[in-house]
Every structure is written in structure tokens, then in C-alpha cells.
C-alpha positions in Angstrom: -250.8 -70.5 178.0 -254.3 -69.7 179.0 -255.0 -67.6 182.1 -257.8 -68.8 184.8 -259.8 -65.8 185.7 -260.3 -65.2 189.4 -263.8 -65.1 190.5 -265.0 -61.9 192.3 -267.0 -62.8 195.9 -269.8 -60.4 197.3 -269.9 -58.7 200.8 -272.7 -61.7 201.5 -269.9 -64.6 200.7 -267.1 -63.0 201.9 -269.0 -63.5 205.5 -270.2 -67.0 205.2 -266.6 -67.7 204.2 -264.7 -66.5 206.9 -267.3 -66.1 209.7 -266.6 -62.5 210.3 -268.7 -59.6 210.7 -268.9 -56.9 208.5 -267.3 -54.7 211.3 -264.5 -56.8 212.1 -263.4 -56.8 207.5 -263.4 -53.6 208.1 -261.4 -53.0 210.6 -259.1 -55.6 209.2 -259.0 -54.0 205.7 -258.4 -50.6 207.8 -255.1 -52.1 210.1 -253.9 -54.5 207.0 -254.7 -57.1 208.4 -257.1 -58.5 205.6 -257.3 -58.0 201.6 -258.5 -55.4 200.3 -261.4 -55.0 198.2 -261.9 -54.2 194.2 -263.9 -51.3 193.2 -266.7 -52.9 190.4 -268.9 -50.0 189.9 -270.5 -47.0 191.8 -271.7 -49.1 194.6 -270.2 -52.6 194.4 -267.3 -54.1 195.8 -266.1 -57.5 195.7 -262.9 -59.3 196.7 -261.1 -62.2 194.5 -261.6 -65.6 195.6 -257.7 -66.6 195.6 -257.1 -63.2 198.1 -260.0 -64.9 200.3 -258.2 -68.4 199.9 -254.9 -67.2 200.8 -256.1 -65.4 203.9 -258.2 -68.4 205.1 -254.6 -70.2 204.5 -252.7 -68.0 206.3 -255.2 -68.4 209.6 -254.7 -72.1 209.5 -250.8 -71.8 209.2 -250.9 -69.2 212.1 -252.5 -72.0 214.1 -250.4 -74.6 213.4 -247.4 -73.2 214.0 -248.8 -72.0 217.3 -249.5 -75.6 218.3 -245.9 -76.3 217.2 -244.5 -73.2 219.0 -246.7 -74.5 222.5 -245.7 -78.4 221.9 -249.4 -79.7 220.9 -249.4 -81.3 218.1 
């Protein structure tokens, strides 16, 4: 079975994605709170696509089960 490679996002996407500042990713990184990125040379760093994903799902499943949790559905 053949393995799909992740794709690696930049700083640049990484904001447009999730709306965030550069300040707040890494304060997140810092407290755990968001994923960590990969090392791709001297002076690049990059995050994989599905980590992003997963994140961005876990933000939507915080919300709804705060809806559920205050009765608005």
C-alpha cells in the first residue's frame, strides 16, 4: 500500500489558514496549545498540512460542543 505524502505549509499559509498572527503561533507552539513546527533547513520551517487540518478540526469541535454544553444548537 502506497503512502500519501503530507505537504509541508510556510509561515505565510500557515496565517492565511488559521487567521492568526505570527505572535499568537508562537505563543501557542510555546504553551502546547498548537503543532509544532518541522525543521527544513538552516532557516526554514514549515508545518504539515494534516497537523494544520486537525487543529482547525479541533477549533470547530470545541465550538460545537460549547453550543451543545450552553443549549444552542
Amino acid at each position: 500500500m502506497e503512502q500519501k505524502l503530507d505537504k509541508i505549509l510556510k509561515l505565510s499559509e500557515v496565517l492565511n489558514i488559521t487567521a492568526l498572527s505570527k505572535c499568537t503561533i508562537w505563543l501557542y507552539i510555546k504553551k502546547g496549545l498548537f503543532p509544532a513546527s518541522v525543521k527544513l533547513g538552516p532557516r526554514r520551517i514549515g508545518w504539515f498540512e494534516s497537523d494544520i487540518q486537525d487543529w482547525l478540526l479541533s477549533k470547530k469541535e470545541e465550538r460545537e460542543l460549547e453550543r451543545v454544553k450552553n443549549g444552542n444548537n
